[in-house]
C-alpha positions as CSV (number, residue, x, y, z in Angstrom):
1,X,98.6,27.6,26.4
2,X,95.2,27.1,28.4
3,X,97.0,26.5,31.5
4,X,99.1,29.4,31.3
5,X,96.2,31.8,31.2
6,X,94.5,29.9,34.3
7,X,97.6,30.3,36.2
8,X,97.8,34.4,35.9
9,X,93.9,34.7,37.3
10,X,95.0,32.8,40.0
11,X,98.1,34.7,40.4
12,X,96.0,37.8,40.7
13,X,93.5,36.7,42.9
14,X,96.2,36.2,45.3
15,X,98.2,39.4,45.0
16,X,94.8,41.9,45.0
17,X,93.8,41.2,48.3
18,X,97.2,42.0,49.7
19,X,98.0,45.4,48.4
20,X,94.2,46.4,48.8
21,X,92.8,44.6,52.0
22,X,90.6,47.6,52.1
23,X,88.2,45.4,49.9
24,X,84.9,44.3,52.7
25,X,85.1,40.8,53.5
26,X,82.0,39.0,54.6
27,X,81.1,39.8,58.0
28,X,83.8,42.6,58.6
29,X,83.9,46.4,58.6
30,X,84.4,47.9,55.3
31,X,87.6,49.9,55.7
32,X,87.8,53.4,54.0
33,X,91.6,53.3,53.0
34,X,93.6,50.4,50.7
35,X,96.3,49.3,52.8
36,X,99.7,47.2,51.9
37,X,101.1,44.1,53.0
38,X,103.0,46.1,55.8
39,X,99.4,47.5,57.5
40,X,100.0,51.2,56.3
41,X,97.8,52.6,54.5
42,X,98.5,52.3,50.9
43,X,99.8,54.9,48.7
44,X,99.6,56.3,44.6
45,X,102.8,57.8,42.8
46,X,101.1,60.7,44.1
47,X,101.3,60.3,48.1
48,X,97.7,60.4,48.2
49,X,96.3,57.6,50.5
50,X,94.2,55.3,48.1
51,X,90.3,55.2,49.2
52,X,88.4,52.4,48.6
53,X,85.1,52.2,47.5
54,X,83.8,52.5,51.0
55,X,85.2,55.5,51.8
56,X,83.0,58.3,53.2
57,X,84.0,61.8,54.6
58,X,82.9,61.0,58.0
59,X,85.5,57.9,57.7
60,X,88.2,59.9,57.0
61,X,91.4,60.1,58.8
62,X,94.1,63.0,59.0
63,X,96.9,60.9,57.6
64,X,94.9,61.3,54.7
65,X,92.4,63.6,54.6
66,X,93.9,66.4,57.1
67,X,91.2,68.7,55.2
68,X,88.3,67.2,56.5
69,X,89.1,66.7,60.0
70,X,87.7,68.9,62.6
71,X,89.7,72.2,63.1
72,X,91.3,71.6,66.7
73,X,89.6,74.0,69.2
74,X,92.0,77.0,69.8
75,X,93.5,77.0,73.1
76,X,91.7,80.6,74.8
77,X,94.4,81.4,77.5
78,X,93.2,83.0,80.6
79,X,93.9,86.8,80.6
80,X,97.3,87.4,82.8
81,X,96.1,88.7,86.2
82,X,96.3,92.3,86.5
83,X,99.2,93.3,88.5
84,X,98.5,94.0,92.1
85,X,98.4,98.2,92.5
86,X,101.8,99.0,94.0
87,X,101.2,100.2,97.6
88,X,100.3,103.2,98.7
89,X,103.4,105.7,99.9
90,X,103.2,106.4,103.5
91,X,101.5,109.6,104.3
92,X,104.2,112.3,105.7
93,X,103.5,114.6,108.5
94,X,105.3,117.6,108.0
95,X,106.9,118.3,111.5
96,X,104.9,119.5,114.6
97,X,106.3,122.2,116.7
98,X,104.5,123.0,120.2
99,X,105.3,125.4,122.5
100,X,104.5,125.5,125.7
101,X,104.6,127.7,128.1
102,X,107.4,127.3,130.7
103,X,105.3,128.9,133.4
104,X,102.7,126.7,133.0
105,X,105.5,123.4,133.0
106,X,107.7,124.7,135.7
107,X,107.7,127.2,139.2
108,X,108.8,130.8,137.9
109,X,112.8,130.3,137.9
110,X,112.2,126.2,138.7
111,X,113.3,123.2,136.4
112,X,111.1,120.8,138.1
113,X,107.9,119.7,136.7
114,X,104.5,121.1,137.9
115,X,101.4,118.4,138.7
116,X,99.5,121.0,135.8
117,X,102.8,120.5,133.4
118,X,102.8,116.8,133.7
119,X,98.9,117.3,132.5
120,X,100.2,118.7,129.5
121,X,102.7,116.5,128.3
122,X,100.3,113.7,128.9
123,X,97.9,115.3,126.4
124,X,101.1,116.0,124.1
125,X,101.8,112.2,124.1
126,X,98.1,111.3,123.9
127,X,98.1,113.1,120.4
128,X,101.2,110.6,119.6
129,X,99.2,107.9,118.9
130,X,99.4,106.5,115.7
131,X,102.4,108.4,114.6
132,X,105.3,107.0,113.7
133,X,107.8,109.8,114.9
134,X,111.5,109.0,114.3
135,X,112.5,112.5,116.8
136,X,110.8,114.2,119.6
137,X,113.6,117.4,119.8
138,X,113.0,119.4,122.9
139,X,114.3,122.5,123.2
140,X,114.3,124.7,126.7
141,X,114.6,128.6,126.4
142,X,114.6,131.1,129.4
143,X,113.7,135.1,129.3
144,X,116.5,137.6,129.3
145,X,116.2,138.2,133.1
146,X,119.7,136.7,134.6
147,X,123.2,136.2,133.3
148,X,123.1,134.6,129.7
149,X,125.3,131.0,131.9
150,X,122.4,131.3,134.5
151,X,119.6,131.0,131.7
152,X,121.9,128.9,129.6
153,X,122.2,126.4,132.7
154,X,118.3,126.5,133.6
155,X,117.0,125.8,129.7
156,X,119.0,122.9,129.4
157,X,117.8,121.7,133.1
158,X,113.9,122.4,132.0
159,X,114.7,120.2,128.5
160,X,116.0,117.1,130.4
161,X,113.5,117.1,133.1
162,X,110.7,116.9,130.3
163,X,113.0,114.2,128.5
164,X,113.0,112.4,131.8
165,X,109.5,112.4,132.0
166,X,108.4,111.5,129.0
167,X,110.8,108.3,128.8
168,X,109.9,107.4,132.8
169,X,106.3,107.5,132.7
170,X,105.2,107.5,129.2
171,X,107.6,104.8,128.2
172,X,108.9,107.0,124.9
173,X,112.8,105.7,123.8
174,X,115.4,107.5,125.3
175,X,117.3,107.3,121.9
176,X,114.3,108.7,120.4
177,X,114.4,111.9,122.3
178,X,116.9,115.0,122.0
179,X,116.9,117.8,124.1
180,X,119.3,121.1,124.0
181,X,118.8,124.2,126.1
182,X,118.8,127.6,123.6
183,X,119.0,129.9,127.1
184,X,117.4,133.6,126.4
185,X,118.2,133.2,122.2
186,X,115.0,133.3,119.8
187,X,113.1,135.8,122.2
188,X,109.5,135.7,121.3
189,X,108.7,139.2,122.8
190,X,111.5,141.0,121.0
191,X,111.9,144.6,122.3
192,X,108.0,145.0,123.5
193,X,108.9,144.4,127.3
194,X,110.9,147.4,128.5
195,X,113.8,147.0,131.7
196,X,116.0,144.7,133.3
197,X,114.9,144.6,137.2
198,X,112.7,141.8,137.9
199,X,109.5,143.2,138.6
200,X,106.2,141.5,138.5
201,X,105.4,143.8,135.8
202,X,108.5,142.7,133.2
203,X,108.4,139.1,134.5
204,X,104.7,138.7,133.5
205,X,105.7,140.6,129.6
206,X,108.9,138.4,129.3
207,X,106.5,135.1,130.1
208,X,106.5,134.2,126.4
209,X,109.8,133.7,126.7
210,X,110.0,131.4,129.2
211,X,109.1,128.1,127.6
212,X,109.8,124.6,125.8
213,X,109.7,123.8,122.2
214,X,108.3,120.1,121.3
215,X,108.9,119.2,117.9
216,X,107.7,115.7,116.6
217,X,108.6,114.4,112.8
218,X,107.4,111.1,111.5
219,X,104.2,109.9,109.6
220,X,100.5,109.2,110.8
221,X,98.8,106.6,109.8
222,X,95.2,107.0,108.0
223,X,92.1,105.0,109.1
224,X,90.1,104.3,106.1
């Protein structure tokens, strides 16, 4: 009967330090958790990871002890860029009609450009810059003085030859430029200049008449 008893200690000092190998051997680090004979941590009927006597919070892992761990940092996420302003809409220039005066393009009854008229439609162009024009319509008229083909003919001639400069020597597209010749229509003196004979008095009243519409569409560009 005496050996029996002495065979169950020794049984059990053999089986406790396998299921709790948490127990601090000498020389070694005490270990904060019982573990089994697999390595894992050891567990009650519970789940709850068995502690040993060593155990202190600051040993504690979060297989275990999830309540004691250190609350992960929270992730700040950069603000989202603001979105870029959408761009500006083009300025528009509402069209810009010139008139100029025939006389002062053309000889009295001519179609071919003066020296003083080229002048003018080299200002006319300098004021281009920076536009972006998608038409330059020029439109020839004459006065009343002459058969409506005569003035019809000589409107149209005055038109082109400005068209011809301004694409020659100024370098404007071609495709970029209409012309049309409106004759004696759209008088600008109305019924003010009285008679039909060609006298230097009637020719010098009908002069308003006698001239070339420039009108440019497109948009200018602001300098900031």
């Amino acid at each position: 009967m005496k050996n029996t008893v002495t065979k169950k200690l020794l049984l059990g000092a053999v089986v406790l330090p396998v299921l709790f190998s948490g127990t601090a051997m000498a020389g070694e680090q005490p270990e904060a958790y019982a573990s089994d004979g697999r390595g894992e941590v050891a567990r009650d009927s519970s789940g709850d990871c068995w502690r040993t006597g060593y155990w202190t919070p600051a040993m504690a892992i979060y297989e275990c002890d999830p309540d004691l761990m250190p609350k992960p940092e929270k992730k700040v996420e950069a603000p989202a860029p603001a979105p870029a302003p959408a761009p500006a809409p083009a300025p528009y220039v509402e069209p810009e009609k010139i008139a100029l005066s025939a006389d002062q393009l053309f000889d009295f009854d001519k179609a071919v450009l003066r020296p003083k008229g080229k002048e003018t439609l080299d200002e006319l162009v300098s004021k281009l810059q920076g536009v972006n024009y998608d038409t330059i319509v020029v439109i020839g008229y004459a006065d009343r003085l002459g058969s409506d083909a005569y003035n019809k003919k000589l409107s149209e001639r005055r038109a082109a030859a400005v068209k011809s400069y301004l694409v020659k020597e100024k370098g404007i597209p071609a495709d970029r430029i209409f012309t049309d010749g409106k004759g004696e229509a759209n008088a600008v003196t109305g019924e003010s200049c009285k008679g039909n004979k060609k006298t230097k008095a009637l020719i010098e009243c009908l002069q308003p008449d006698r001239r070339v519409e420039v009108e440019v569409a497109g948009t200018k560009a602001i300098v900031r």
